[in-house]
Structure formats: C-alpha cells, structure tokens
N, C-alpha and C positions, 0 to 999 in steps of 0.2 A: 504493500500500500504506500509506506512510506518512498520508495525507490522511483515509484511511478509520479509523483507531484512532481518532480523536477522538471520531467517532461511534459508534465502541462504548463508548468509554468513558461518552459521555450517556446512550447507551441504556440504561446497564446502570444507571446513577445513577439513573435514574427509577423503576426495579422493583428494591429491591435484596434479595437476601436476607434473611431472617431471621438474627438471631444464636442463637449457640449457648443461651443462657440463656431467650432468647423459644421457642426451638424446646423444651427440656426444662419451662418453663413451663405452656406448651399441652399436651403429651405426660400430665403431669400433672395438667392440669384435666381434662382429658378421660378420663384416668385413675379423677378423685374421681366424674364424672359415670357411666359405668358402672356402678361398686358401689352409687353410690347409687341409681341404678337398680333395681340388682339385688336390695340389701336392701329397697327398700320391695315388691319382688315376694314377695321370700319371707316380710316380716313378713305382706301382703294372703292370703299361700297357707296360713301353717300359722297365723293367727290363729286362726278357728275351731276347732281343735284343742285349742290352750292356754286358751282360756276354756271348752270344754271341761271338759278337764283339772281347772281351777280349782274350778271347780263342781265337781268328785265328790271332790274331795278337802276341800271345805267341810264342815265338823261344823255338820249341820244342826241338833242340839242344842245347840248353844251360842249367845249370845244375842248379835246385832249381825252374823252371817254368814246371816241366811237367806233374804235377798231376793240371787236372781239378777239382778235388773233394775236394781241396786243399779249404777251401771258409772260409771268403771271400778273402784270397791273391791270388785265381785266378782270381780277377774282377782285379787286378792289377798286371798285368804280370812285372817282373823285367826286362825283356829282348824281347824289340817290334820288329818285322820283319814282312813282304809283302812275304815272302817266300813260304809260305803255299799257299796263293793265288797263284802265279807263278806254285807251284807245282801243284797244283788241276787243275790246267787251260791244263798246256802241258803234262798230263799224262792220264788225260781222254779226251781231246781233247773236252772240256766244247765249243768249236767256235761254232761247227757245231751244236750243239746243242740249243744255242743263236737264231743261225736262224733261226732254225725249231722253236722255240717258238717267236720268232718276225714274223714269213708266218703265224703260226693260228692263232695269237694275230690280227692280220691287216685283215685277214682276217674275224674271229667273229666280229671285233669292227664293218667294211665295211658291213657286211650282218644282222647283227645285227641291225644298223640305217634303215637301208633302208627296211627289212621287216616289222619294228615297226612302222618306218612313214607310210608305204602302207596302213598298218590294221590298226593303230590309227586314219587317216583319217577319212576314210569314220563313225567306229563307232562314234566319235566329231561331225560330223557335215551333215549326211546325214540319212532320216530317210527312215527305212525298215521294214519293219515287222520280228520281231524276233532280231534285233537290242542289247536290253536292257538282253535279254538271253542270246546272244552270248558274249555277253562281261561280263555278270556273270559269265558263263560258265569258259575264260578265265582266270578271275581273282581267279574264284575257284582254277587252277592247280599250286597256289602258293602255298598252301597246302599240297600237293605230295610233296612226296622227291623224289630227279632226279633218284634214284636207280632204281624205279618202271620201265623207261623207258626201260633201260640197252636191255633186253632182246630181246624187240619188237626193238631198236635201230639199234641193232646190224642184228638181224634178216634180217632185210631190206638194208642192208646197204650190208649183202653177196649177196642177189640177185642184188643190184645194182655195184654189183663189187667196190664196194669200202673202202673195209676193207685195213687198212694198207698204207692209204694216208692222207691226210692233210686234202682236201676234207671233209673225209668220218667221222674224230674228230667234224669239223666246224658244216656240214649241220644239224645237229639234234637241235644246240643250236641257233641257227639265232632266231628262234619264241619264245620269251620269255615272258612270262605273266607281268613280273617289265616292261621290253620294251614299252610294246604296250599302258600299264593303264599311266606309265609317259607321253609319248607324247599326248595321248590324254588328260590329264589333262591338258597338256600344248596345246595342240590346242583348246580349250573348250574355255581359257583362253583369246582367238581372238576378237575382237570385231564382231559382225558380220555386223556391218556397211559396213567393209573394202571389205570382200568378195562379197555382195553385188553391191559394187558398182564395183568390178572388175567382176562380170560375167555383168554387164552392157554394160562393156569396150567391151565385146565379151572377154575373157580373159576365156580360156577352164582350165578346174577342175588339171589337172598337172599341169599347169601355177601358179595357185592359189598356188597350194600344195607348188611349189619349188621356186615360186619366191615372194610369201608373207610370207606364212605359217614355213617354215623351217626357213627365217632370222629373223623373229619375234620370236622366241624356239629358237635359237641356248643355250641359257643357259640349255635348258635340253636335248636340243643335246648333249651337252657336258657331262651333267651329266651321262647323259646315256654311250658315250662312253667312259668315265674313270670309270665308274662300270665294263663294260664289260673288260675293259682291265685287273683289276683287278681279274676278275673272269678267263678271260682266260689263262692269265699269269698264276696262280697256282693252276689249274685245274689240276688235278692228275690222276683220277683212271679212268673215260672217256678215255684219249690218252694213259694211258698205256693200257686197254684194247683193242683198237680199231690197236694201233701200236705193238702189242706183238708179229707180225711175220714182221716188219722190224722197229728194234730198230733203227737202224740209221736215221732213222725219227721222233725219240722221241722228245718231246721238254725238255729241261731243268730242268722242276718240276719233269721229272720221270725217267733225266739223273742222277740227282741228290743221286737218291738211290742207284746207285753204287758204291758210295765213301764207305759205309757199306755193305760190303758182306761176307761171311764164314771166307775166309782167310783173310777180309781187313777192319782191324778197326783203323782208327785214327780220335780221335774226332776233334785233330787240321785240318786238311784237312773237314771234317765234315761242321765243322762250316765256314770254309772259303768258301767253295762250297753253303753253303747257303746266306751267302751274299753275295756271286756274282749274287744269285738268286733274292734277296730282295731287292738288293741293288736301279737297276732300277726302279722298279717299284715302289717304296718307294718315289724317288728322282721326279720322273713324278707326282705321287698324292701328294706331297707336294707343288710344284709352281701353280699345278690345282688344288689345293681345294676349292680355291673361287669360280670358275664355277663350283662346283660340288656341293657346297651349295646351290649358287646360282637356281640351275636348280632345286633341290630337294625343296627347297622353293616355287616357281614357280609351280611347281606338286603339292602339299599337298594345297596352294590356290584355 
C-alpha cells in the first residue's frame, strides 16, 4: 500500500490540474469569443437594413448627401428628413395598397389556422387506415418548390373565375404542409387522458377540437400564424401573377416595384418605400417572438 503512493503521487505531478484562476481565465476567453461571434452575426444580418435605413432618411436635396455609393459616409447621412417617406406615400398612393396587403395577410393567417387544425386533427389523434401515408405524403411536399404549383394554380383558379381577386392569391396557400405537421405535433402533445375523459362527458369531437384542443396549442397557434403572416406579407411573385390584370389590387410587396421603373429611379424613394414595407411587419414579429419560439419548441417536442 505504502510503496504504491509514491507512484500516485508522480503520476499525478505529470498531468496536474488546472488552477482556479487559469480555469476562470479560459471560462472567460471563451466567454469574449462567443459574443464576438455572435455580434459580428448580427452586425452581417441587420447591416443591410440600416444602410437601408440610412438612405431614406438622406435629404436628397441637400448638397454632399446624395451619392449612395458614397460608403461608408452614406451609412451617415449629414442631413436627416421623413421626406422621402411623405413622398413615396402621396405619389404612388402606397394606402390603398397597405390594404390590399392587410385583406390577404388576414385572410391567409384566418384560412390558414383553421385548414391546419381541420387536417392536423384527425391525422394526431384518430386512427384510419392509410393515416401514416397520408401524412408522409404531406410532409413530402415540403420538398417542392411552390413554383411547380404556378401552372396547375392558376389553371384552376381561371375556371373558377377567380383570377384577379384577393380570393383567388389566398385559396391555393390555406393547405400548407409546415401548417398541418406543426399542429399536429402540437396536438400529439395532449394528454390523452383529457380527451378521454371528455368524450365520456358526451362532449362530440368539434367540442374537443375547439374547446380543449386549440386552448391547450395556442402557442403554436400562434406560431403558426406569425409565420404565415410573414410569409404573406412579402409574398411577391404568387399576387403579382395572379393580380396582373387588376393592379389596383396588388398588395404592397408588388406595389412596391414601381418606385423602379424605365423613367423612375430614385434609390432614396426606393429605400423608403421599402420600409414602409418592413417596417410592420418587423415591429409585429418582434413583441411576438416569444410565442413564436415558444410554439416552434412545442412542435419539435
């Protein structure tokens, strides 16, 4: 026993710990290295915004601010004005266009919940034969890019008369394969004690849905419709396609391309016109992003 400490005692000399000040040293560099990480992600992510930014708050009439190429003294305009915004607003008449993208936006978010909870149901929690196919099936067409649709979309949408209305944007996009697979992770999620004991109650399978089921998901209710709004909001080539013969229905994302046309380039109007675009919908997923976390956590458990 005795013979054998001496050799723990060398062995341990040769690898010997770390001291306390070397360990909170390291803990610390490693610490600086993270953030620094982390901020040159976020400088790389919202740069483009704030030059942006910069640009439409440039007073293009004033003398020594009116080269954007100017860089980096165009991220620092010497002379700030709201102007540009004022003017991009009452000159393309940017209201009516607002609207029309707030009608599809309310409308995709509205038809959007309520298809996904329909089909997310029954595949969670009811069993059928063919069940586990069809919901392969679905989750396969995340796959596809939307373009494939276009064709067969539009096709259908002339016989049903409804090229050129708000409608005719919405109805293609309500079934969406992210829709259906989140709610059903999040109804999967259910005890099924709960349901149980309410078809007990006598308590019929809509009842379940809308008065158990949806209050206990509302976090990826939520999730869901602050995706969608995002996706509807700056959808582009969908509603200019489907509105190309009544522009004045257009919404916003694809009013927006007017501020650039043959005769009419101004990047200050340009850039203003685009955050008037981003600006919303920016400021909306920002106070909701913890339900949007939240929901997306919820799904992936």
């Amino acid at each position: 026993m005795n013979s054998s400490s001496p050799q723990v005692v060398r062995r341990n000399s040769k690898n010997p710990q770390p001291s306390y000040p070397s360990r909170l040293i390291q803990k610390r560099l490693n610490g600086v290295g993270r953030y620094t990480l982390l901020i040159l992600i976020l400088i790389f992510a919202t740069f483009p915004f704030f030059w942006t930014l910069a640009i439409a708050l440039t007073d293009k009439g004033a003398g020594g601010g009116t080269s954007i190429y100017d860089f980096p003294a165009s991220l620092f305009p010497k002379h700030i004005t709201f102007n540009n915004f004022v003017e991009v607003y009452q000159s393309f008449s940017l209201g009516k266009y607002i609207l029309n993208s707030v009608s599809i936006t309310l409308l995709s978010i509205v038809g959007t919940l309520l298809v996904s909870v329909l089909a997310a149901y029954p595949l969670a929690r009811f069993k059928f034969p063919g069940d586990k196919w069809i919901f392969g099936t679905i989750v396969a067409t995340l796959v596809l890019p939307s373009e494939t649709n276009f064709i067969v979309n539009t096709l259908t949408l002339q016989k049903l008369h409804l090229l050129g209305t708000h409608l005719g944007v919405v109805l293609p996009t309500l079934a969406t394969a992210f829709g259906i697979f989140l709610m059903r992770q999040a109804f999967l999620s259910v005890p099924q004690a709960l349901l149980e004991a309410a078809r007990l109650d006598g308590a019929s399978e809509m009842r379940i849905l809308f008065g158990i089921m949806l209050p206990l998901t509302l976090p990826s209710l939520a999730a869901l419709g602050i995706f969608t709004l995002v996706t509807s909001w700056n959808a582009y080539f969908w509603p200019m396609l489907v509105l190309s013969s009544t522009p004045d229905l257009a919404p916003l994302s694809v009013a927006v391309l007017k501020l650039k046309g043959q005769f009419n380039y101004d990047p200050f109007n340009i850039a203003a016109g685009s955050l008037i675009m981003m600006l919303p919908i920016l400021l909306i997923f920002m106070f909701a992003q913890r339900f949007f976390m939240r929901g997306l956590d919820g799904a992936v458990k």
